[in-house]
C-alpha positions as CSV (number, residue, x, y, z in Angstrom):
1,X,19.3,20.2,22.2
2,X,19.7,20.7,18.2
3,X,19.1,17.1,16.4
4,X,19.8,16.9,12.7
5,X,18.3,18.3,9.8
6,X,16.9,15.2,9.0
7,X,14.7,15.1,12.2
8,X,13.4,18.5,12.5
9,X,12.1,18.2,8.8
10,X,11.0,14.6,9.2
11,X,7.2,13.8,9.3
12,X,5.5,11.5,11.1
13,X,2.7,9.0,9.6
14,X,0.0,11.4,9.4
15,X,-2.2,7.9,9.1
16,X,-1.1,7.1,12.6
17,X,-1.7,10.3,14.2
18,X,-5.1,9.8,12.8
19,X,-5.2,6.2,14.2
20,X,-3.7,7.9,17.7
21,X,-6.7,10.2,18.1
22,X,-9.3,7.8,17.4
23,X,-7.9,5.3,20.0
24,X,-8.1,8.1,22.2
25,X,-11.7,7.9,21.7
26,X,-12.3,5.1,22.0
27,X,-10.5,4.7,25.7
28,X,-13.1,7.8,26.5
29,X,-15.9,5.4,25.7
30,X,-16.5,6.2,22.2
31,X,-17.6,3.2,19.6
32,X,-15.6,4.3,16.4
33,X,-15.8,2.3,12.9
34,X,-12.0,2.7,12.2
35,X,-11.7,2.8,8.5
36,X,-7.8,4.5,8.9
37,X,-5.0,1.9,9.4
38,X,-4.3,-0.4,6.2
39,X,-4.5,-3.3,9.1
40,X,-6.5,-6.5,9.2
41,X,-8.4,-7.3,12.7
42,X,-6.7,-10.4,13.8
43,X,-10.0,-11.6,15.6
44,X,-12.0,-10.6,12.0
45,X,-9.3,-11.4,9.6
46,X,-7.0,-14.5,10.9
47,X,-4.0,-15.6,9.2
48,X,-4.3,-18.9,8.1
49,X,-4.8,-21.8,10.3
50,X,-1.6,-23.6,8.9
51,X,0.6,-20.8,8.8
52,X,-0.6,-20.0,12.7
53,X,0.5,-23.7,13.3
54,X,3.8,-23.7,11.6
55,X,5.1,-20.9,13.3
56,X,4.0,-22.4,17.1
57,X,5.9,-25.4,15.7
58,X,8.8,-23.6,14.5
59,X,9.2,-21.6,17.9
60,X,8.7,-25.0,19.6
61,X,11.6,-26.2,17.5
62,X,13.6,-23.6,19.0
63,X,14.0,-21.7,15.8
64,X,14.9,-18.2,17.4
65,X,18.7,-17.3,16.3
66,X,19.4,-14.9,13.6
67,X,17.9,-15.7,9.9
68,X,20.8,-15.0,7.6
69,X,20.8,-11.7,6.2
70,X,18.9,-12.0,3.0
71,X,16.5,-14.4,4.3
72,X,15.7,-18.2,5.2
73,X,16.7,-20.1,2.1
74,X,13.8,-22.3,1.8
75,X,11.5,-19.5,1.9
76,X,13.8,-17.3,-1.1
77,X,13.2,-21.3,-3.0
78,X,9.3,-20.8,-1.7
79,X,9.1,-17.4,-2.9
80,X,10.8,-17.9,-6.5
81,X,8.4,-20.7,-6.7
82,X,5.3,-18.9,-5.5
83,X,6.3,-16.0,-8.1
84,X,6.5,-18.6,-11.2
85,X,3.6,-20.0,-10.8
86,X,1.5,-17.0,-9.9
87,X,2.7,-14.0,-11.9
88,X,4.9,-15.8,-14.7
89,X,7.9,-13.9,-13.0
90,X,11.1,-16.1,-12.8
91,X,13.4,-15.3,-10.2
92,X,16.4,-17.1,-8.6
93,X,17.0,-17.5,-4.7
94,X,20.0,-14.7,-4.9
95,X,17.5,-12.1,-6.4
96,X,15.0,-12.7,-3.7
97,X,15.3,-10.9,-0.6
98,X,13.6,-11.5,2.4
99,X,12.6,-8.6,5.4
100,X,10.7,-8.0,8.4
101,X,7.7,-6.5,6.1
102,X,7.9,-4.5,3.0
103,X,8.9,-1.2,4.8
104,X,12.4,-2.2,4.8
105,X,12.2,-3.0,1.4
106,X,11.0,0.4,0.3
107,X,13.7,2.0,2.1
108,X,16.7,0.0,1.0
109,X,15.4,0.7,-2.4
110,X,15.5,3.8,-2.3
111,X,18.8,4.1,-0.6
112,X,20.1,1.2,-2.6
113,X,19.3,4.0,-5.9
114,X,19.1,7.1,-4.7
115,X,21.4,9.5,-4.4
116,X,21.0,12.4,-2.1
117,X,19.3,15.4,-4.9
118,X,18.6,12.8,-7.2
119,X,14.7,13.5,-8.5
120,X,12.3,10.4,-7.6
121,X,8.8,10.8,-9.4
122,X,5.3,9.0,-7.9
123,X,2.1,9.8,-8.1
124,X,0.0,11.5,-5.2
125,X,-1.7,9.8,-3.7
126,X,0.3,7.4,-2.9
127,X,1.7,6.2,0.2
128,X,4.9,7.1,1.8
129,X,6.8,7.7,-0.9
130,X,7.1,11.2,0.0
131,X,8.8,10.5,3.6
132,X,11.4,7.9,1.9
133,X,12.2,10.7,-0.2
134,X,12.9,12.8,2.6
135,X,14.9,10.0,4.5
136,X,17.2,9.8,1.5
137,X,17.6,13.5,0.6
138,X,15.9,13.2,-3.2
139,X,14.0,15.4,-5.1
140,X,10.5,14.3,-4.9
141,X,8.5,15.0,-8.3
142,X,4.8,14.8,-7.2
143,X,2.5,13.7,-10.2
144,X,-1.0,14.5,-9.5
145,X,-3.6,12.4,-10.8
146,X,-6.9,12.3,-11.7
147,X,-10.5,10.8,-10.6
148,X,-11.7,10.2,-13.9
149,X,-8.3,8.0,-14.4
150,X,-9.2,6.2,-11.4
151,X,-6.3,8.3,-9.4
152,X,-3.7,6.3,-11.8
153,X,-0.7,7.6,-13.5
154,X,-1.3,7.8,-16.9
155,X,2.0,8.4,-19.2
156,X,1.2,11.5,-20.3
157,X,0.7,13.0,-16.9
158,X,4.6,11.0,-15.8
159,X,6.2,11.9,-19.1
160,X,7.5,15.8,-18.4
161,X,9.4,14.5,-15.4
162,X,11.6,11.3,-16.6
163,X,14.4,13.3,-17.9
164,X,17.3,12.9,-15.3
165,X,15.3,10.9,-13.2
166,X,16.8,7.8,-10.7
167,X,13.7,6.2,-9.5
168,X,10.1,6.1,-10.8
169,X,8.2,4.8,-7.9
170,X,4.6,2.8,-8.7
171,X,2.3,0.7,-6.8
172,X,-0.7,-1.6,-8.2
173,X,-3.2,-2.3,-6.8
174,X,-3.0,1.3,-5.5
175,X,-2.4,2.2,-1.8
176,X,-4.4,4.4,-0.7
177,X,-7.4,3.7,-3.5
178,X,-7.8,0.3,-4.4
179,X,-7.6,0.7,-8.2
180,X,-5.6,-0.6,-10.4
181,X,-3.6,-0.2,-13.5
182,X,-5.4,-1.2,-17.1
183,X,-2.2,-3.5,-19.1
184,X,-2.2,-0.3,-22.0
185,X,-2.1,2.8,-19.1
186,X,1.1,0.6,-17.4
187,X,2.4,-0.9,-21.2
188,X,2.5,3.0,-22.3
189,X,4.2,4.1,-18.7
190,X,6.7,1.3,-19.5
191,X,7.8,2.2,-22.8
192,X,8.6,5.7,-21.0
193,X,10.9,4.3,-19.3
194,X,12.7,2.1,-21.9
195,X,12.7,5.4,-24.4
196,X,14.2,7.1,-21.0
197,X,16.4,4.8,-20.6
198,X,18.0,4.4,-24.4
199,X,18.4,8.1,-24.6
200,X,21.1,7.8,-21.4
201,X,24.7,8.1,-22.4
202,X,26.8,5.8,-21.1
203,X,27.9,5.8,-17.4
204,X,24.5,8.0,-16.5
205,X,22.5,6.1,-13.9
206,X,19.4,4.4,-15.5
207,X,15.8,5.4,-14.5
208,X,14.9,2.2,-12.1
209,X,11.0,1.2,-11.1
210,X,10.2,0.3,-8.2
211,X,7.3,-1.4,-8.4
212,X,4.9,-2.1,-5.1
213,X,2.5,-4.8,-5.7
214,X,1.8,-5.8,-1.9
215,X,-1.9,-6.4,-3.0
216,X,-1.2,-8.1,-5.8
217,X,-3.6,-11.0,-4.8
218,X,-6.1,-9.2,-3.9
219,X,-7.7,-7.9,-6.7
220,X,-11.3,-8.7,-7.6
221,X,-13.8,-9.5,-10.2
222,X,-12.7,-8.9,-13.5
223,X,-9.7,-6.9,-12.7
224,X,-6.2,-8.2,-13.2
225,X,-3.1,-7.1,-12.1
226,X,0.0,-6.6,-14.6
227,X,3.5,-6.0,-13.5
228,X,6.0,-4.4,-15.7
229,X,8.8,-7.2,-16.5
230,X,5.9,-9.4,-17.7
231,X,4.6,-6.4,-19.9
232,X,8.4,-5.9,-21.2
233,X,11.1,-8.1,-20.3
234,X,13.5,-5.8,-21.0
235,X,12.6,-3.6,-17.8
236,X,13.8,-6.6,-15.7
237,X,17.3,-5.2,-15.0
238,X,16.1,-1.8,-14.0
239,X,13.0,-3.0,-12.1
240,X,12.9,-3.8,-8.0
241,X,9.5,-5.4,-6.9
242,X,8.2,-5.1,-2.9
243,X,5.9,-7.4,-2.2
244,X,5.5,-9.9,0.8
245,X,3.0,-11.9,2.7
246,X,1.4,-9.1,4.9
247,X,-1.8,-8.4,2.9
248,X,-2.9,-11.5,0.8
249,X,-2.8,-13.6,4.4
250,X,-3.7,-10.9,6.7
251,X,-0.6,-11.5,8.1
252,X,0.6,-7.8,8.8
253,X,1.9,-8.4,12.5
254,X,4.1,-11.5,11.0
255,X,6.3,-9.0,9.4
256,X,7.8,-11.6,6.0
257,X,8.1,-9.5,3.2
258,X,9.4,-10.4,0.2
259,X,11.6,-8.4,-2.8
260,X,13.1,-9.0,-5.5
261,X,14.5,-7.7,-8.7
262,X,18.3,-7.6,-10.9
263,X,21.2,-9.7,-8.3
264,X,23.1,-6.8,-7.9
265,X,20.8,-4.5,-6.5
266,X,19.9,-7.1,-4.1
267,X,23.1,-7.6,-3.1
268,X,23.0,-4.2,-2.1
269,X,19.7,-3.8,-0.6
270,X,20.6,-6.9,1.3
271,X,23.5,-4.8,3.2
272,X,21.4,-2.1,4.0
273,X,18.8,-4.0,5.6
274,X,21.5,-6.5,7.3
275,X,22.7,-3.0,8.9
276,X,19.2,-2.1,10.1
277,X,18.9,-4.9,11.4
278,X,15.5,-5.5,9.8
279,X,15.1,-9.1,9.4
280,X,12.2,-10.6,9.0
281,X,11.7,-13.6,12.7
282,X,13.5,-17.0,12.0
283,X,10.5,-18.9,13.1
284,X,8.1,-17.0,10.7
285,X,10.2,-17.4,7.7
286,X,10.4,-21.2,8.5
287,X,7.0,-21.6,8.6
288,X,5.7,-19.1,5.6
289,X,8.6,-21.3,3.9
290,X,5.9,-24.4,4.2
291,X,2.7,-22.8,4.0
292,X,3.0,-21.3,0.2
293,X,4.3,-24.2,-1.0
294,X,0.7,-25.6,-0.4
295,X,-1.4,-24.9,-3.1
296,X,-4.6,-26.0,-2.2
297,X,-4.6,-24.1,1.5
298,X,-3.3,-20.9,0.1
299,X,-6.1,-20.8,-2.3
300,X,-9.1,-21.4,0.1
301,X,-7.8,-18.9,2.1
302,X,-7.5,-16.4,-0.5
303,X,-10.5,-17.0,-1.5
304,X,-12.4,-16.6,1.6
305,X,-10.6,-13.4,2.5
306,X,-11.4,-12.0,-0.7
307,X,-14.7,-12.6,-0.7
308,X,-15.4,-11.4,2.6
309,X,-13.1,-8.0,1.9
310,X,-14.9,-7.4,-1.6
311,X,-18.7,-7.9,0.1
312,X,-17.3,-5.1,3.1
313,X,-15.8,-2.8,0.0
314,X,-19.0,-3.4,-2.0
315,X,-21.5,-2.7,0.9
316,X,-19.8,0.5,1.5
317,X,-19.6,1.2,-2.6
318,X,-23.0,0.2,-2.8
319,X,-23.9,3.0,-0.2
320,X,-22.3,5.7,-0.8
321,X,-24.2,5.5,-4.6
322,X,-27.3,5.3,-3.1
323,X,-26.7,8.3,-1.5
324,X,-24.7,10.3,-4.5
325,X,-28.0,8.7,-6.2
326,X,-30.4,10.6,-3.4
327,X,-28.9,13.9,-4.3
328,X,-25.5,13.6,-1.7
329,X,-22.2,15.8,-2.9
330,X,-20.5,11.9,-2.5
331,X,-19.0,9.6,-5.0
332,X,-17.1,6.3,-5.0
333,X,-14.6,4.4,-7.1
334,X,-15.5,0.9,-8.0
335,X,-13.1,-1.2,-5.4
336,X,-10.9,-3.1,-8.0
337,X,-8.4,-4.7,-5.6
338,X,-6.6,-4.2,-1.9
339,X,-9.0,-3.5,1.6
340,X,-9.4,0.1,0.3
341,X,-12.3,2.3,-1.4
342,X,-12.2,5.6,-3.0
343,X,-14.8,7.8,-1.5
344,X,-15.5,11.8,-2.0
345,X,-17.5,13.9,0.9
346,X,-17.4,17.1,-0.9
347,X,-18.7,19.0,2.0
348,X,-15.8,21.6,2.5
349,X,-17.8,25.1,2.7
350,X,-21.1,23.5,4.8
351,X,-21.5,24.1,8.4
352,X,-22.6,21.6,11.4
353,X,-25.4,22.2,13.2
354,X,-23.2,24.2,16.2
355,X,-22.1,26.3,13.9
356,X,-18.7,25.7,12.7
357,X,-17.7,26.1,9.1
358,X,-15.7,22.5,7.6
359,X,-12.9,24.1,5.7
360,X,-10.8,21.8,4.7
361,X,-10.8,17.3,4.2
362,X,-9.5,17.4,7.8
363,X,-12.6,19.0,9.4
364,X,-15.1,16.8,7.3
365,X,-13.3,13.8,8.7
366,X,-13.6,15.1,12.3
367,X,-17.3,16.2,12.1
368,X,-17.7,12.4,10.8
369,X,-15.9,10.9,13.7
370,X,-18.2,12.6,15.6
371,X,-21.3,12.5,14.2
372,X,-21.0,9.9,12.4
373,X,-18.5,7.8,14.6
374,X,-16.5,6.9,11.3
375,X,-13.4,7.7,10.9
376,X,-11.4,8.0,7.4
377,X,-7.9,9.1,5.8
378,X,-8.1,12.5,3.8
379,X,-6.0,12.1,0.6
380,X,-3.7,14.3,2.2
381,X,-2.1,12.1,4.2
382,X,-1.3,11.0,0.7
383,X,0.8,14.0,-0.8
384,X,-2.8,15.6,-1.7
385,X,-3.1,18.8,-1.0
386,X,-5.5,19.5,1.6
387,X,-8.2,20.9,-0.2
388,X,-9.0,17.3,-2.2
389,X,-12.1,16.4,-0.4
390,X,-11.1,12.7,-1.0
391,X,-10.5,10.2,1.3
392,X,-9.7,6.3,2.3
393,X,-11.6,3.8,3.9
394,X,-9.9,0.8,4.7
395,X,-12.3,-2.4,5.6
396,X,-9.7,-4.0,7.1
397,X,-10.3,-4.0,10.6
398,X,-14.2,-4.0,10.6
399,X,-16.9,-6.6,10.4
400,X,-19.8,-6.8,7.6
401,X,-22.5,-5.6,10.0
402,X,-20.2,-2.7,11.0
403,X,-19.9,-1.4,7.6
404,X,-23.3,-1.6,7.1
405,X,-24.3,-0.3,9.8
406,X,-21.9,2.7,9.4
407,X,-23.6,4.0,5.8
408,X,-26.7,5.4,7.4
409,X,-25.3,7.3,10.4
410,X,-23.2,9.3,7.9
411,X,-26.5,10.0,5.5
412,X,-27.8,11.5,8.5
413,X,-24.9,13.3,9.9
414,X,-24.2,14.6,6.4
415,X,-27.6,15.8,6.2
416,X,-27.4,18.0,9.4
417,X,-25.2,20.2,7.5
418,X,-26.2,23.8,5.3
C-alpha cells in the first residue's frame, strides 16, 4: 500500500535503533555499559522522594480526568515562579504552557512558526532538529561546528544563513555534547538576530529562536548558563523556550514539560498540542505543582544529582585523557553541563584483530560494543556526517563503578587494533 510522502522520507531515531540493538544484546546474555539513551536509571537516578509521594497522593485523590489544555494552573503559577527566581525570566501563567515532555513542545514550535519551505537553521550536532524539520516540510540549514569551539555555534559560522530565515533553533547546555554557550559567543548570536530582524519590512515573518534549555540546571562548576531574553530583552517577543522537569529531577518517564515564550504563540502552540492530544498526566502536574515550590527539597536534590552525574562525567573525562596522554588517537571535552561527554575514537582506517577494516564512526562503535561492551552514539545520529569520528556518552543510566570500570576495557580493545 502507498503511505504519504511524509512516511516514506521520515526517519526514525537513529538513537533508538542504537538503543534496540544493544537491548538485543543484552537478552542474549551480554553485560553492556549503555552510554546511548539521554535516560536516567530509575533504580540509579530516582526522582525525588516528595515528588514520588505527591503523585501517589494525587492518584489516590483520584486526580485522573483531563488536565486543561495548556496545563494545570497551579503548576503554570509554579512554573512562572520557579523561572523568576531561578533564571530572572518573568513570565505570566497565559505564556506558560504545559506538555507531556518537551517533545511536544519542539514540535508545536515548529509548526506553530514554520511554514512548509520556510528555511530553519541549527547547528549539527544537535538533536532532532533535523526530523522536526522534515515533519513540518522546512528547509533545514545545517551549520556545522567545530571542536575547538566546543561543537557551539559561533555567529560567524550562523550569520550567512539568517537572511529569510523563520526559525533559528538553539539548545544550551548542548544535547548531544554537554557544553555550553560562553554569554559573548550567545550575546553576538543574539544581536544577529535583532540586526535580522530590523532589516524585515513590514508584514515579513520575523526570525524566531527557539531556545532548548532542558539542562539548564545541570550545569557544573564554573560554568553558567545564559539564555537569550536575559542577554537582550528585546528578543522576548520572538523567543519560545522548551524546557521542563525531565532532566534536572530525573524525571524523564513523568513526562511535565514546561514552555514558554510571547502569549500569542502560546496560544497557538497550545492548540496544536490540545489536538495531539499530548498533555502532560493530571496527577503529575498536581504534584510537580507542589514539589518546586519547595525550595529547600529541590535544591538537595539538585545537588546530589549533580554531584553524582559530574563525578560519572569526570571519571570517564578523566580517562579518556589518560589515555590521549598514553599516546591514544582519543580526546574529550571538559563536561560543562547535562549527563553527556564529548569523546573522539579516531580509529576509522585501523583493523580488529579478525580482520575487518572500521570504516566509518558506526563500525568503531560496534567493534566497542563488542570488545569493549560499551556502547556510544556516533555524532551522526546528530546531523554529522558519518565520517566525524565523534561520539556521545550519556552517564545517565550507569553507576560510578560501571564507568569506571568501563575505561580500561576500551584501552585494551582499542589497543588490539593496527
Amino acid at each position: 500500500m502507498n503511505v504519504s510522502v511524509l512516511a516514506q522520507n521520515l526517519r526514525g531515531s537513529e538513537i533508538i535503533k542504537i538503543a534496540g540493538e544493544i537491548n538485543e544484546l543484552k537478552r542474549q546474555g551480554q553485560n553492556i555499559a549503555n552510554l546511548t539513551i539521554g535516560d536516567f536509571d530509575s533504580n540509579i537516578y530516582p526522582i525525588p522522594a516528595d515528588l514520588k509521594d505527591g503523585i501517589v497522593e494525587a492518584y489516590n485523590q483520584n486526580q485522573t480526568n483531563y488536565p486543561p489544555a495548556d496545563g494545570m494552573l497551579n503548576l503554570r503559577e509554579s512554573v512562572s515562579a520557579f523561572l523568576s527566581s531561578r533564571m530572572n525570566l518573568h513570565y505570566k501563567p497565559n505564556e506558560i504552557l504545559i506538555s507531556g515532555g518537551s517533545r511536544p513542545l519542539i514540535y508545536s514550535t515548529f509548526l506553530a512558526l514554520v511554514d512548509p519551505g520556510d528555511k530553519v537553521v541549527f547547528p549539527a550536532p544537535s538533536w532532532n532538529n533535523n526530523h522536526y524539520s522534515d515533519l513540518t516540510g522546512a528547509e533545514a540549514i545545517i551549520v556545522e561546528t567545530k571542536p575547538e569551539n566546543n561543537f557551539m555555534p559561533t555567529a560567524d559560522e550562523i550569520a550567512p544563513h539568517l537572511k529569510g530565515a523563520t526559525l533559528l533553533a538553539l539548545c544550551s547546555p548542548l544535547n548531544p555534547t554537554g557544553t555550553m554557550f560562553a554569554k559573548k559567543d550567545l550575546e553576538e548570536i543574539c544581536d544577529l538576530v535583532i540586526a535580522e530582524n530590523k532589516s524585515r519590512p513590514a508584514g515579513q515573518k520575523p526570525l524566531y529562536l527557539l531556545y532548548d534549555q532542558i539542562y539548564s540546571q545541570l550545569t557544573f562548576g564554573s560554568f553558567v548558563h545564559y539564555d537569550p531574553v536575559n542577554l537582550r530583552p528585546e528578543l522576548k517577543d520572538y523567543t519560545v523556550f522548551i524546557d521542563g522537569a525531565s532532566k534536572c529531577f530525573a524525571a524523564t518517564g513523568v513526562r511535565v514539560g514546561w514552555g514558554f515564550g510571547p502569549a500569542n504563540i502560546i496560544d497557538n502552540m497550545k492548540a496544536i498540542v490540545g489536538h495531539m492530544g499530548a498533555w502532560s498526566p493530571k496527577a503529575e502536574q498536581v504534584a510537580m505543582a507542589h514539589f518546586i515550590k519547595d525550595t529547600p527539597a529541590v535544591d538537595a536534590y539538585l545537588g546530589d544529582l549533580k554531584g553524582k552525574i559530574k563525578a560519572s562525567l569526570d571519571t570517564l573525562h578523566e580517562g579518556f585523557q589518560a589515555m590521549k596522554a598514553d599516546g591514544f588517537s582519543v580526546d574529550s571535552i571538559e563536561p560543562m553541563g547535562a549527563i553527556y561527554l564529548t569523546l573522539k575514537i579516531d580509529y576509522a582506517g585501523k583493523t580488529t584483530p579478525d580482520g575487518t577494516v572500521l570504516n566509518s564512526a558506526a563500525d568503531i562503535n560496534f567493534y566497542l560494543i563488542k570488545e569493549a561492551k560499551l556502547a556510544l552514539v556516533p555524532f551522526a545520529a546528530f546531523g554529522n556526517d558519518e565520517s566525524m569520528n565523534w561520539f556521545r556518552a550519556s552517564v545517565g543510566a550507569s553507576t560510578l563503578a560501571d564507568i569506571q570500570q568501563l575505561v580500561p576495557r576500551v584501552r585494551e580493545a582499542l589497543s588490539k587494533l593496527v
